[in-house]
ZADO-1210 file (C-alpha; in nm, 4 decimals, padded with zeros to 6 digits):
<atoms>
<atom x="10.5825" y="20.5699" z="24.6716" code="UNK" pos="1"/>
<atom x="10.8154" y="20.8564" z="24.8364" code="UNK" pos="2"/>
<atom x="11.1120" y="20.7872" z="24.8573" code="UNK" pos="3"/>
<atom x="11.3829" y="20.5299" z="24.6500" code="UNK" pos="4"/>
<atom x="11.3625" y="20.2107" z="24.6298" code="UNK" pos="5"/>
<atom x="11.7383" y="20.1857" z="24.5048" code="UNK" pos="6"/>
<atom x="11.8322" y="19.8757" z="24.7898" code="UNK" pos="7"/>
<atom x="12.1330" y="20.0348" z="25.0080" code="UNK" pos="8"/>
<atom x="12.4405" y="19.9276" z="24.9932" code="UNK" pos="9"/>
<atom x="12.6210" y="19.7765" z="25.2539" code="UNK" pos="10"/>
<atom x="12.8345" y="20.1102" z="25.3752" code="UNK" pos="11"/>
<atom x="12.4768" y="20.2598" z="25.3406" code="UNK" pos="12"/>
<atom x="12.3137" y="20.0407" z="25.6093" code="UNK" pos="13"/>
<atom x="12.5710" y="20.0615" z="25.8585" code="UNK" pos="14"/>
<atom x="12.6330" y="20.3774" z="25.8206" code="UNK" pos="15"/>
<atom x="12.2391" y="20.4499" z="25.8463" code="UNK" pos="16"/>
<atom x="12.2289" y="20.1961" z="26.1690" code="UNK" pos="17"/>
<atom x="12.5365" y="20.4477" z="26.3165" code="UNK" pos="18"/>
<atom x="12.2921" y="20.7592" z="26.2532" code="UNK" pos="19"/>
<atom x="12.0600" y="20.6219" z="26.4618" code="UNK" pos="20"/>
<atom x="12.2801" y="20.4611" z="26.7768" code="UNK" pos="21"/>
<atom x="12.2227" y="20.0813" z="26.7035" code="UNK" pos="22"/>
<atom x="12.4322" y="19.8615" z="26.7993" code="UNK" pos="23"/>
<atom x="12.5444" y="19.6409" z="26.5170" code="UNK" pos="24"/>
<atom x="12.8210" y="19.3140" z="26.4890" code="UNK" pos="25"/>
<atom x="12.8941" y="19.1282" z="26.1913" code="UNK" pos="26"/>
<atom x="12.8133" y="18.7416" z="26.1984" code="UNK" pos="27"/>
<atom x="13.0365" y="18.6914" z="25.9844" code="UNK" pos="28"/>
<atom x="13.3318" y="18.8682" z="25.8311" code="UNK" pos="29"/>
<atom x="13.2006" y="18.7832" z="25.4428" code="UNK" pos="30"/>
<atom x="12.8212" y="18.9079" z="25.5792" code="UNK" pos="31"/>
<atom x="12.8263" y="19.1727" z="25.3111" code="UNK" pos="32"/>
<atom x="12.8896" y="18.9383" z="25.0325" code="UNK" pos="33"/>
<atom x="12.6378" y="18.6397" z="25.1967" code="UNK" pos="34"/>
<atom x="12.3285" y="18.6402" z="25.0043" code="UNK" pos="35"/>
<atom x="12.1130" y="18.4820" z="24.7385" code="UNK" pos="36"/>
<atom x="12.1334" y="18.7054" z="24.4575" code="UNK" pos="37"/>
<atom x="12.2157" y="18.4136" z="24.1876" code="UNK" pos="38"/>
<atom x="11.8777" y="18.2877" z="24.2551" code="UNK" pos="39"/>
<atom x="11.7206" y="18.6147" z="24.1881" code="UNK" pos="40"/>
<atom x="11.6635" y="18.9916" z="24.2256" code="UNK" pos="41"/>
<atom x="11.6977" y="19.1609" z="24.5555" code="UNK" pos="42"/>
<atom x="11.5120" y="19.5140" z="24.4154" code="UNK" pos="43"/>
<atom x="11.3732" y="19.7502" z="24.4064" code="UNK" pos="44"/>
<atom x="11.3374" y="19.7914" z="24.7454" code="UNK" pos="45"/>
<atom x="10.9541" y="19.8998" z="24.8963" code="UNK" pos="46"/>
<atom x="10.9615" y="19.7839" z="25.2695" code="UNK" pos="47"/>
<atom x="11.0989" y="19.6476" z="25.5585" code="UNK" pos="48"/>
<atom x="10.9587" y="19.2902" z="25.6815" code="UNK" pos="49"/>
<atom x="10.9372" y="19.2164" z="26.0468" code="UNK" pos="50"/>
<atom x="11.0015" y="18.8475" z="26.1528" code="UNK" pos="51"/>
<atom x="11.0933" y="18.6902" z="26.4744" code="UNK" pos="52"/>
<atom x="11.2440" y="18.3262" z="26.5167" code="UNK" pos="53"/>
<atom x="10.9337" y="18.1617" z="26.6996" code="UNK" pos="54"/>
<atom x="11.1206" y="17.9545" z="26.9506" code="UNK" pos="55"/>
<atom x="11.3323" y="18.0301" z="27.2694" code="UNK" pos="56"/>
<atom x="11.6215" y="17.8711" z="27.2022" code="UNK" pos="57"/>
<atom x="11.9808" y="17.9625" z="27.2360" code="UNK" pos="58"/>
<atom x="12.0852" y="18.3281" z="27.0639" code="UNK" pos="59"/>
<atom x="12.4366" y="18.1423" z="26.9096" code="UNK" pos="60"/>
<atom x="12.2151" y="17.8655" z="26.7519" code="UNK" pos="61"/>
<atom x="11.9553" y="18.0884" z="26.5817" code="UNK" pos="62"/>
<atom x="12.2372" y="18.3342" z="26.4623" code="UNK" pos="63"/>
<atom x="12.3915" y="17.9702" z="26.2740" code="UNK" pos="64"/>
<atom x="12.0621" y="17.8696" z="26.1754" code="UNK" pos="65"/>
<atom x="11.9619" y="18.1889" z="25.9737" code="UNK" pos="66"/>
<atom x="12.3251" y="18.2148" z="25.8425" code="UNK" pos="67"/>
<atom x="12.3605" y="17.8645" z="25.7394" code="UNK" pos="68"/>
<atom x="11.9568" y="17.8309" z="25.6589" code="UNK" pos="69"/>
<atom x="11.7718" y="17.4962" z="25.6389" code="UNK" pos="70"/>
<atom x="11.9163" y="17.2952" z="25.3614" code="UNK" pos="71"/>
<atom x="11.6504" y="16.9989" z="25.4059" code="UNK" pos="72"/>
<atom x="11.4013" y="17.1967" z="25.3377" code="UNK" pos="73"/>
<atom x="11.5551" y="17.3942" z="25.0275" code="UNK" pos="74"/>
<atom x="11.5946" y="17.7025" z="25.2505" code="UNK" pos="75"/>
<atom x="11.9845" y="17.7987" z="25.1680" code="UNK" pos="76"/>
<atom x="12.1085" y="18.0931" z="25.4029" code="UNK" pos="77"/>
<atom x="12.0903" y="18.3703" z="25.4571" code="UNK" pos="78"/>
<atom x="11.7100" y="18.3976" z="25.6174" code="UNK" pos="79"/>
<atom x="11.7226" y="18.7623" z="25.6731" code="UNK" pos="80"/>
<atom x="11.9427" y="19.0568" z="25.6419" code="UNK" pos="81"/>
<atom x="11.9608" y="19.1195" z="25.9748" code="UNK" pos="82"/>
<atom x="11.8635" y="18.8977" z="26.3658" code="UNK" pos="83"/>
<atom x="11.8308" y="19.1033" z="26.6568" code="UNK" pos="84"/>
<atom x="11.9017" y="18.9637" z="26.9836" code="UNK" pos="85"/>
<atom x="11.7617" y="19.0243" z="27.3930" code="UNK" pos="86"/>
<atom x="11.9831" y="19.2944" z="27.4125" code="UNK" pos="87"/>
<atom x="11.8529" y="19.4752" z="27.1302" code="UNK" pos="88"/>
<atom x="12.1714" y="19.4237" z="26.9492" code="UNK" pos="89"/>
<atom x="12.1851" y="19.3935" z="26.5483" code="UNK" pos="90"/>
<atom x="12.3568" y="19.1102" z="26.3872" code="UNK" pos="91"/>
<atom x="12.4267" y="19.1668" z="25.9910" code="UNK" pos="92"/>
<atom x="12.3661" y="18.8260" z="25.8349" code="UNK" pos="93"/>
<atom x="12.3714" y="18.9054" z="25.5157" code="UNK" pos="94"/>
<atom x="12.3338" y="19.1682" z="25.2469" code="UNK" pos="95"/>
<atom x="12.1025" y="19.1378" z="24.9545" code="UNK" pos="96"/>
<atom x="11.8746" y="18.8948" z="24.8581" code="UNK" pos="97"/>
<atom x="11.7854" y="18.6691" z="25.1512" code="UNK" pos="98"/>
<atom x="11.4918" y="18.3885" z="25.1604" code="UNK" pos="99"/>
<atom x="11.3004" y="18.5324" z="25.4703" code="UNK" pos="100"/>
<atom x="10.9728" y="18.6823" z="25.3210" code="UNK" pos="101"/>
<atom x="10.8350" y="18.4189" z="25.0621" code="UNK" pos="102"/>
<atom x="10.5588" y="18.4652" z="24.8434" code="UNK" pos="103"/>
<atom x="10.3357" y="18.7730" z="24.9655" code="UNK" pos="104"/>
<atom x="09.9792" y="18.8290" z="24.9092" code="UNK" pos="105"/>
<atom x="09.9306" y="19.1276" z="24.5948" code="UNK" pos="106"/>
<atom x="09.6750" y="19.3628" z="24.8336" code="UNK" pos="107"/>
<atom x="09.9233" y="19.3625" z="25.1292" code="UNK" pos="108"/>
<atom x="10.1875" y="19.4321" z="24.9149" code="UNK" pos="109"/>
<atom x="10.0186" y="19.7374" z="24.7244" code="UNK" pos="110"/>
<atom x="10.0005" y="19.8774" z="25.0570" code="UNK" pos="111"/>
<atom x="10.3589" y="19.8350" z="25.1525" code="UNK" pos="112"/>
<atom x="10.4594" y="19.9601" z="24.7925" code="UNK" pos="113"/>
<atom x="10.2340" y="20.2994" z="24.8182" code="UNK" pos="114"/>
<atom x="10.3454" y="20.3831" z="25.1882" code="UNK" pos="115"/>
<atom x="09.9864" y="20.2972" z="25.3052" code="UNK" pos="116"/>
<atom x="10.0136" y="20.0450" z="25.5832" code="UNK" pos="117"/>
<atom x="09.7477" y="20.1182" z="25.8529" code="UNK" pos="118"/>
<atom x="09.8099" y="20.3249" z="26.1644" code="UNK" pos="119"/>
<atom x="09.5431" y="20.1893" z="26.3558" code="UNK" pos="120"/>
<atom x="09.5014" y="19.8460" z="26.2712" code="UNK" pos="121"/>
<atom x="09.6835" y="19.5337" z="26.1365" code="UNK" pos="122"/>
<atom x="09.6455" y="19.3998" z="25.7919" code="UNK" pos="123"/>
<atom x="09.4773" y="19.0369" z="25.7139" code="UNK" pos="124"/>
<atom x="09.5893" y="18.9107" z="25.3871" code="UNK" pos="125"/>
<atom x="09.3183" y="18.6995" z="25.2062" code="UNK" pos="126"/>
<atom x="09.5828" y="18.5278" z="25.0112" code="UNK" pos="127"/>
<atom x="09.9330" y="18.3052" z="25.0133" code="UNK" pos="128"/>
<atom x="10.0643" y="18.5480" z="24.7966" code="UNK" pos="129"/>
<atom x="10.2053" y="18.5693" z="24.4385" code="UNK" pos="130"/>
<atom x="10.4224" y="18.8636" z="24.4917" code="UNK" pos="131"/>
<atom x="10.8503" y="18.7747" z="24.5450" code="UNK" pos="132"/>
<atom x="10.8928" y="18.9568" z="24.8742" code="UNK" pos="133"/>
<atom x="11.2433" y="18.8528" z="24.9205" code="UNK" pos="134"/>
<atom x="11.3144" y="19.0931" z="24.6018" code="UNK" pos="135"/>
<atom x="11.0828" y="19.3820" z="24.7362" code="UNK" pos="136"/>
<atom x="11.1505" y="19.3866" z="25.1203" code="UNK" pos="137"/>
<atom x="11.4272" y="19.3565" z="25.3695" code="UNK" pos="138"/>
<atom x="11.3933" y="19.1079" z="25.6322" code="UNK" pos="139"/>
<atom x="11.5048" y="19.0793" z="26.0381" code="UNK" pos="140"/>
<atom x="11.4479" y="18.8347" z="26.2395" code="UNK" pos="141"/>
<atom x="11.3762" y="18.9102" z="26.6432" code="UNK" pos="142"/>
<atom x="11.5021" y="18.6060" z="26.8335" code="UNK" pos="143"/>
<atom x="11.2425" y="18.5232" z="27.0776" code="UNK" pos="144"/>
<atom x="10.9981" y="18.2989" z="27.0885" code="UNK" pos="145"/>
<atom x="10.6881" y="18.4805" z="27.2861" code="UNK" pos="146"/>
<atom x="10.7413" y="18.8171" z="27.3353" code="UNK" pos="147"/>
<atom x="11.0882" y="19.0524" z="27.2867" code="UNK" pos="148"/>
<atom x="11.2794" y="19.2219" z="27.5728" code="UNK" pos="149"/>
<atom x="11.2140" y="19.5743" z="27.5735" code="UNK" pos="150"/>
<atom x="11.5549" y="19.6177" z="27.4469" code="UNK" pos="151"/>
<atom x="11.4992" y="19.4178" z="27.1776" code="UNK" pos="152"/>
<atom x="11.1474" y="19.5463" z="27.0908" code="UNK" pos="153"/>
<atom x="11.3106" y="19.8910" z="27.0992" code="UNK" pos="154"/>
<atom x="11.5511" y="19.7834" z="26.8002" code="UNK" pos="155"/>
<atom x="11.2579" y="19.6619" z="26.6329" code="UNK" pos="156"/>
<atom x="11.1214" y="19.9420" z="26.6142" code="UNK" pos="157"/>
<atom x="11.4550" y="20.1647" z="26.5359" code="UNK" pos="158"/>
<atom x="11.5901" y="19.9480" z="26.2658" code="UNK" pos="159"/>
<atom x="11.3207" y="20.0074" z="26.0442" code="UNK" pos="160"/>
<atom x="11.3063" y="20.3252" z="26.1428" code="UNK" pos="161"/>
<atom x="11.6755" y="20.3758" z="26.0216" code="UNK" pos="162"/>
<atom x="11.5978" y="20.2286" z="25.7198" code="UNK" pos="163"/>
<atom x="11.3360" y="20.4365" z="25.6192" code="UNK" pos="164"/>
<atom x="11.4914" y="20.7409" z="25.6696" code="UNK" pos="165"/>
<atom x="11.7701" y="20.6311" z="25.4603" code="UNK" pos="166"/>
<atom x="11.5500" y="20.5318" z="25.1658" code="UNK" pos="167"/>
<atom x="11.2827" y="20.8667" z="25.2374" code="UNK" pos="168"/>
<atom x="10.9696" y="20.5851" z="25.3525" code="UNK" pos="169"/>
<atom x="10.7332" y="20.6784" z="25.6194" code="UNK" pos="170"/>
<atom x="10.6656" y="20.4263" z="25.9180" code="UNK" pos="171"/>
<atom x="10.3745" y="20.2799" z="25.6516" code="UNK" pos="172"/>
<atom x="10.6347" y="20.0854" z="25.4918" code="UNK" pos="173"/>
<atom x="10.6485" y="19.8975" z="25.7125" code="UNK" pos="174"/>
<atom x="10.4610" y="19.5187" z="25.7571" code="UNK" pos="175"/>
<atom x="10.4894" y="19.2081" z="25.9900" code="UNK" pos="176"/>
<atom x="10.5094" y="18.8613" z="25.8099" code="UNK" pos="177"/>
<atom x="10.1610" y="18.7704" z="25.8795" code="UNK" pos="178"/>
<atom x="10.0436" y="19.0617" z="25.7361" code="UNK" pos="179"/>
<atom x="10.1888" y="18.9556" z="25.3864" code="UNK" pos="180"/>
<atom x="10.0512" y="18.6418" z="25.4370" code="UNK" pos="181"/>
<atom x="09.8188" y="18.4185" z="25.5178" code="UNK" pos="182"/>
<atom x="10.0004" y="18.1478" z="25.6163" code="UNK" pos="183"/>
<atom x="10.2394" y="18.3394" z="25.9195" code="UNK" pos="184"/>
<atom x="10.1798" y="18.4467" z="26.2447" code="UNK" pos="185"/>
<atom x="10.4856" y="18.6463" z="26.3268" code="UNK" pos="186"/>
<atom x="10.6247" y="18.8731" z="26.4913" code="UNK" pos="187"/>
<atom x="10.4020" y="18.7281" z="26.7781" code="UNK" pos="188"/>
<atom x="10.3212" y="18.9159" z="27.0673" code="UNK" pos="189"/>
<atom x="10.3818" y="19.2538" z="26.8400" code="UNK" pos="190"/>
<atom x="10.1097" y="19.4316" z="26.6804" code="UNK" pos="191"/>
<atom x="10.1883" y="19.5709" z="26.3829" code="UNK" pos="192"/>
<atom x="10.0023" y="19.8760" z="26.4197" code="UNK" pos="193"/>
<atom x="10.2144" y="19.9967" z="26.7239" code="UNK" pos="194"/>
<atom x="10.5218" y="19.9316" z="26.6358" code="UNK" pos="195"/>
<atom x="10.4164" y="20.1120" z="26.3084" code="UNK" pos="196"/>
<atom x="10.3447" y="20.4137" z="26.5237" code="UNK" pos="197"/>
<atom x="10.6235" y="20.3794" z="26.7106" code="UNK" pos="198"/>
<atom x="10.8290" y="20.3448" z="26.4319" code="UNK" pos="199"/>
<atom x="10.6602" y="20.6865" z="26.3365" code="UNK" pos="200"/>
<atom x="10.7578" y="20.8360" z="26.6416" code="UNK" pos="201"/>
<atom x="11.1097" y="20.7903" z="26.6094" code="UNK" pos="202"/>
<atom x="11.1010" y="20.9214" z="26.2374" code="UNK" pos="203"/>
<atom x="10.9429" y="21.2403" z="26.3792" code="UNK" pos="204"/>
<atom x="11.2184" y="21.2555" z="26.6546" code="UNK" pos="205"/>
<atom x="11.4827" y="21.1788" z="26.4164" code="UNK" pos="206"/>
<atom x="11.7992" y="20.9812" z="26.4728" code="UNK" pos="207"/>
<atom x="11.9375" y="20.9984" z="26.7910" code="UNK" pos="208"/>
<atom x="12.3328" y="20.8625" z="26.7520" code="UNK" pos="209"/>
<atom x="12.4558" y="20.6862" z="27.0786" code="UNK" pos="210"/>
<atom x="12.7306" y="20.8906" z="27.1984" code="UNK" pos="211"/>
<atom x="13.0458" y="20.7934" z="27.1339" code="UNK" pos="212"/>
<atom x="13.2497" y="20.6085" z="27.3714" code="UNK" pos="213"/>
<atom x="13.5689" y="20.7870" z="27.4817" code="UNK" pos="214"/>
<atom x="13.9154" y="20.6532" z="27.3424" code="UNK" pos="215"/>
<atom x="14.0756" y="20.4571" z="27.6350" code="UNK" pos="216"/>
<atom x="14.3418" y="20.6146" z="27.8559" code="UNK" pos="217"/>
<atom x="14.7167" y="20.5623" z="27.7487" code="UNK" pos="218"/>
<atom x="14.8842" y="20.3315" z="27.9607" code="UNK" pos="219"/>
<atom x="15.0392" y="20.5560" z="28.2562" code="UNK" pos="220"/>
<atom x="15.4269" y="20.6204" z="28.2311" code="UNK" pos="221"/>
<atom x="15.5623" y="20.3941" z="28.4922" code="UNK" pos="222"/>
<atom x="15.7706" y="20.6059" z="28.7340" code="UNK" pos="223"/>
<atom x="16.1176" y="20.6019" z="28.8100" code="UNK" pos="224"/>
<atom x="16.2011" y="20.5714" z="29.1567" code="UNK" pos="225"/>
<atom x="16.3603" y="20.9630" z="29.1050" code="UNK" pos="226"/>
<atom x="16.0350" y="21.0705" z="29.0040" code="UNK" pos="227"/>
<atom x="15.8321" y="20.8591" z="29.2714" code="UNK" pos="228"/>
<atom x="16.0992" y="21.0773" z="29.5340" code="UNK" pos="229"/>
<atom x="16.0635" y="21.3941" z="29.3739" code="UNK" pos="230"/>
<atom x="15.6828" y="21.4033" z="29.3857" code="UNK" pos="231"/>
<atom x="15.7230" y="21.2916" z="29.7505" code="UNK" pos="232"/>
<atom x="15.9411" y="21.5801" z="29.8374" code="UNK" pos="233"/>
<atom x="15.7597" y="21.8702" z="29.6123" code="UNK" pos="234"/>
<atom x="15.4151" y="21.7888" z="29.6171" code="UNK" pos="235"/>
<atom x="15.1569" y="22.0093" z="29.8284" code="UNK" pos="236"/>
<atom x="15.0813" y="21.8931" z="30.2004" code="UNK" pos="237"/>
<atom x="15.3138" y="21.5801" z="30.1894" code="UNK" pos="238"/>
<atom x="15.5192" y="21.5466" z="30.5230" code="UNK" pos="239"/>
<atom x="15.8458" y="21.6676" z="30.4375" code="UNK" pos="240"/>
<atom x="15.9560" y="22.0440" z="30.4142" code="UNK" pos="241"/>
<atom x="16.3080" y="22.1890" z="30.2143" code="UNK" pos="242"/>
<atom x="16.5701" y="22.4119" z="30.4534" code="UNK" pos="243"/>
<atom x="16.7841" y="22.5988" z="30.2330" code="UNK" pos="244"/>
<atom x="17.0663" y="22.8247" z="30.3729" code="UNK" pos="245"/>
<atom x="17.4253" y="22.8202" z="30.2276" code="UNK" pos="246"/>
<atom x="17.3786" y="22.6977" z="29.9102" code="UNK" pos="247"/>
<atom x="17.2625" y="22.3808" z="30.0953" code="UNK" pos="248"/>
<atom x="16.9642" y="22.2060" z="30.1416" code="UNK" pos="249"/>
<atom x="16.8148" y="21.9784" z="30.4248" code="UNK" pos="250"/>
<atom x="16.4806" y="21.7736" z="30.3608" code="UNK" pos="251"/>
<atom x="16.2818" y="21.7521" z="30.7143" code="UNK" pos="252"/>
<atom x="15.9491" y="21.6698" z="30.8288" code="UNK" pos="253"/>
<atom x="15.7810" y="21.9843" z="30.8794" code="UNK" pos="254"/>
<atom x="15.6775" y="22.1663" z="31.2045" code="UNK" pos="255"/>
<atom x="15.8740" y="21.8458" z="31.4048" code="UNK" pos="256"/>
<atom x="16.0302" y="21.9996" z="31.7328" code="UNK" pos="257"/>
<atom x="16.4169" y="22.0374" z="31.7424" code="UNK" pos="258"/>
<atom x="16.4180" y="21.8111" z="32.0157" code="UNK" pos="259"/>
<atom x="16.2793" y="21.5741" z="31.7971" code="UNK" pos="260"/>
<atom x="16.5005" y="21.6054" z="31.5373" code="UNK" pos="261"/>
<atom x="16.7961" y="21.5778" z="31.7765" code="UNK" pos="262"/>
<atom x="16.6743" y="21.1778" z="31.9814" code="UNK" pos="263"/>
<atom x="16.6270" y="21.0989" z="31.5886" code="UNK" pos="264"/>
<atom x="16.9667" y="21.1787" z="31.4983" code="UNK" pos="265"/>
<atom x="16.8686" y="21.4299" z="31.2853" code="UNK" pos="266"/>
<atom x="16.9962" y="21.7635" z="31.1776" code="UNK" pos="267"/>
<atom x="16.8426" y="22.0655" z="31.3008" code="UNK" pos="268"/>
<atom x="17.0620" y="22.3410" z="31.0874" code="UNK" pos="269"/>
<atom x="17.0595" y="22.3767" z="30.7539" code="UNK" pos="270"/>
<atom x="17.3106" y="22.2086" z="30.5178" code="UNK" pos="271"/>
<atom x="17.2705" y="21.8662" z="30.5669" code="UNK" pos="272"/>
<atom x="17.0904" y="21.5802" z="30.3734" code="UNK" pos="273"/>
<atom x="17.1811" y="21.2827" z="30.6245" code="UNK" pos="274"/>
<atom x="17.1079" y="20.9181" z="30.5887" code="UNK" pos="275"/>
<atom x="16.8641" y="20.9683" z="30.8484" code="UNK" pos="276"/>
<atom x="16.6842" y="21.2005" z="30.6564" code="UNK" pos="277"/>
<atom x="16.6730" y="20.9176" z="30.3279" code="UNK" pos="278"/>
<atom x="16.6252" y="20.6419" z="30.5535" code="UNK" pos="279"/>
<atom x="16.2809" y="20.8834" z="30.6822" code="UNK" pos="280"/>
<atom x="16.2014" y="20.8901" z="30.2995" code="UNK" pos="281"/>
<atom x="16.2709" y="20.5001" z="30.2613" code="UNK" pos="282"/>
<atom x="16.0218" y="20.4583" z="30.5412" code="UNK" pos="283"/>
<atom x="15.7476" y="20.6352" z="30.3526" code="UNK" pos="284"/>
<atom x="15.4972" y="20.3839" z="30.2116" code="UNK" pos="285"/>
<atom x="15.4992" y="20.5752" z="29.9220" code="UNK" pos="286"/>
<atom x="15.9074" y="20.5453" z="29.8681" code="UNK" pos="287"/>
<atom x="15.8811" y="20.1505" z="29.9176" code="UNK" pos="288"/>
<atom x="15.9814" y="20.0928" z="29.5576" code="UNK" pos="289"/>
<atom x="16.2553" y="20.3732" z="29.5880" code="UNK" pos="290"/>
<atom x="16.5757" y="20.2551" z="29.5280" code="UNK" pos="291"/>
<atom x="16.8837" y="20.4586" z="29.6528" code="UNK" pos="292"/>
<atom x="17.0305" y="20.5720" z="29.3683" code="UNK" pos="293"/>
<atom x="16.7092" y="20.6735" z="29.2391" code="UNK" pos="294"/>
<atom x="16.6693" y="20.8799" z="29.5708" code="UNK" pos="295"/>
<atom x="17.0028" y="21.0310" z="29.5896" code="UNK" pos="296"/>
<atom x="16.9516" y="21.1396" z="29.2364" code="UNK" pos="297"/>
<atom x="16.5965" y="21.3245" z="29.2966" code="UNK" pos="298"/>
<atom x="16.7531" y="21.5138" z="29.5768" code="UNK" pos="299"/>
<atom x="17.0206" y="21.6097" z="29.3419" code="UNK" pos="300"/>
<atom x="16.8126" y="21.7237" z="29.0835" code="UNK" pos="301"/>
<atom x="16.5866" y="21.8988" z="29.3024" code="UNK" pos="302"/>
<atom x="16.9228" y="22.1514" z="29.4772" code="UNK" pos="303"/>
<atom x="17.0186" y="22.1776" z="29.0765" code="UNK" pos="304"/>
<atom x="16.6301" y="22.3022" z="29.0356" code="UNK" pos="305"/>
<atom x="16.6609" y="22.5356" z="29.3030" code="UNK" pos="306"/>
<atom x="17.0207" y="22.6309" z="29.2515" code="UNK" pos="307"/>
<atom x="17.1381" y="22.4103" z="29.5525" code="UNK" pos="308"/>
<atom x="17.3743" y="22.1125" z="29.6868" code="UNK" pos="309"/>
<atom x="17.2559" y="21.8162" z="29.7932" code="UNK" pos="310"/>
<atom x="17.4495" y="21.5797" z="30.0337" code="UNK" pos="311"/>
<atom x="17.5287" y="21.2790" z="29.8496" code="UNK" pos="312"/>
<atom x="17.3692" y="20.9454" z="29.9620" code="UNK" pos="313"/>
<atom x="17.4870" y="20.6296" z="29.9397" code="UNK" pos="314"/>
<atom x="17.3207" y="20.3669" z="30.0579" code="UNK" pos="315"/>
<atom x="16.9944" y="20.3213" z="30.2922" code="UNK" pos="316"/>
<atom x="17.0896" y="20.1971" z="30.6267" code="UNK" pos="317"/>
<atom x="16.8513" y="20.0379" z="30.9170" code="UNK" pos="318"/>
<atom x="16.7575" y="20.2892" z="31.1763" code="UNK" pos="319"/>
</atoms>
């Protein structure tokens, strides 16, 4: 058979799912530790078994089920490496020896072992099985009942997929449950043959990572009410213009007639600031949050930029 069939470890499965852009979560926090491996070997390695739950039930329930397994029917957990829900998303549910493939019949697994699972057709077993294939393949399980979502069908297919390029199989290593034995039907609704070949068509493509998600925006500074002023008084197009003359500045509305300025009680030379002019700035929707010594400080620090006085402010008064 190409390839090894040293099993991965866990870093080497997750970091082969990342390769390829699946989505993965851990069931559990111990998931790489959860397996069977005191009951019995979980290698060499020579396939990948495709399962699927067989009932519609709820996604949280299944996920419990083939973590816990079915105790009254000497099933311990885990049932599968890994379950893959309708959004095509991979849930680790153990690593290493897991009871989810049974006894499988010797033919079907010859094929599996020698990377020689049809193309064009499904395999019938003729047998139960002898062969352990809980120590020879790795397991999912798909959880739907009649047919997958197309998300989830196309995880079935890219799962294995990952895996075999990690261990150096072809798409041929690939077998549904019923196709090791006898005595299975599943993955229903799937025929083994196509997802085979499309299993080979993503090893031809190669992986395809999802692109990474972009690190979240730091929190913006919160502004100071000086800052909130001095953006209102600097920034390009706002309504208010700078007079300088004097070594004095006035801050005006822009292109606003003298005549204006003068039934608004406002200056119309150079070297004022006047609390008419702050209590204009107040007014701005903009400046709500403003307070005045905020205000009077921006204007200060704006004449220091530009070599200037500023009036002092004191307080905001009703116009």
């Amino acid at each position: 058979m190409p390839g090894t069939s040293t099993p991965l470890t866990a870093e080497q499965m997750t970091a082969a799912l990342d390769l390829w852009g699946i989505r993965w979560k851990p069931y559990r926090p111990d998931w790489a530790t959860h397996n069977r491996n005191s009951a019995g070997a979980s290698g060499p390695k020579n396939g990948v078994l495709c399962h699927n739950f067989g009932s519609e039930g709820r996604d949280v329930d299944q996920l419990a089920y083939l973590w816990d397994g079915d105790l009254a029917r000497g099933m311990p957990g885990p049932l599968c490496q890994w379950a893959i829900d309708d959004a095509g998303v991979v849930w680790l549910i153990g690593w290493g020896r897991a009871l989810h493939g049974g006894q499988g019949d010797p033919t079907s697994y010859g094929l599996m072992l020698n990377d020689l699972l049809p193309l064009d057709r499904d395999v019938v077993p003729a047998t139960f099985g002898s062969v352990d294939m809980n120590t020879h393949a790795y397991g999912y399980e798909a959880l739907y009942g009649v047919k997958p979502t197309q998300a989830q069908y196309d995880t079935m297919v890219r799962l294995p997929a990952a895996i075999c390029h990690a261990h150096g199989w072809t798409a041929r290593s690939v077998m549904g449950h019923r196709e090791s034995t006898n005595v299975r039907s599943d993955p229903v609704g799937v025929p083994m043959w196509r997802l085979r070949r499309d299993v080979a068509a993503a090893l031809a493509a190669g992986p395809t990572p999802a692109t990474p998600s972009p690190p979240p925006a730091p929190a913006p500074k919160p502004v100071t009410p000086e800052e909130e002023t001095m953006r209102l008084i600097t920034a390009p197009g706002r309504p208010w213009a700078i007079l300088s003359a004097s070594g004095t500045m006035t801050i005006v509305p822009p292109g606003t007639p003298a005549a204006t300025y003068t039934a608004l009680g406002l200056p119309t030379t150079p070297g004022q600031v006047t609390v008419a002019v702050y209590d204009a700035l107040r007014a701005s929707s903009e400046a709500q949050k403003a307070d005045a010594a905020g205000v009077k400080a921006a204007i200060d620090r704006l004449g220091t930029q530009v070599g200037q006085l500023a009036t002092a402010l004191d307080k905001p008064r009703a116009v």
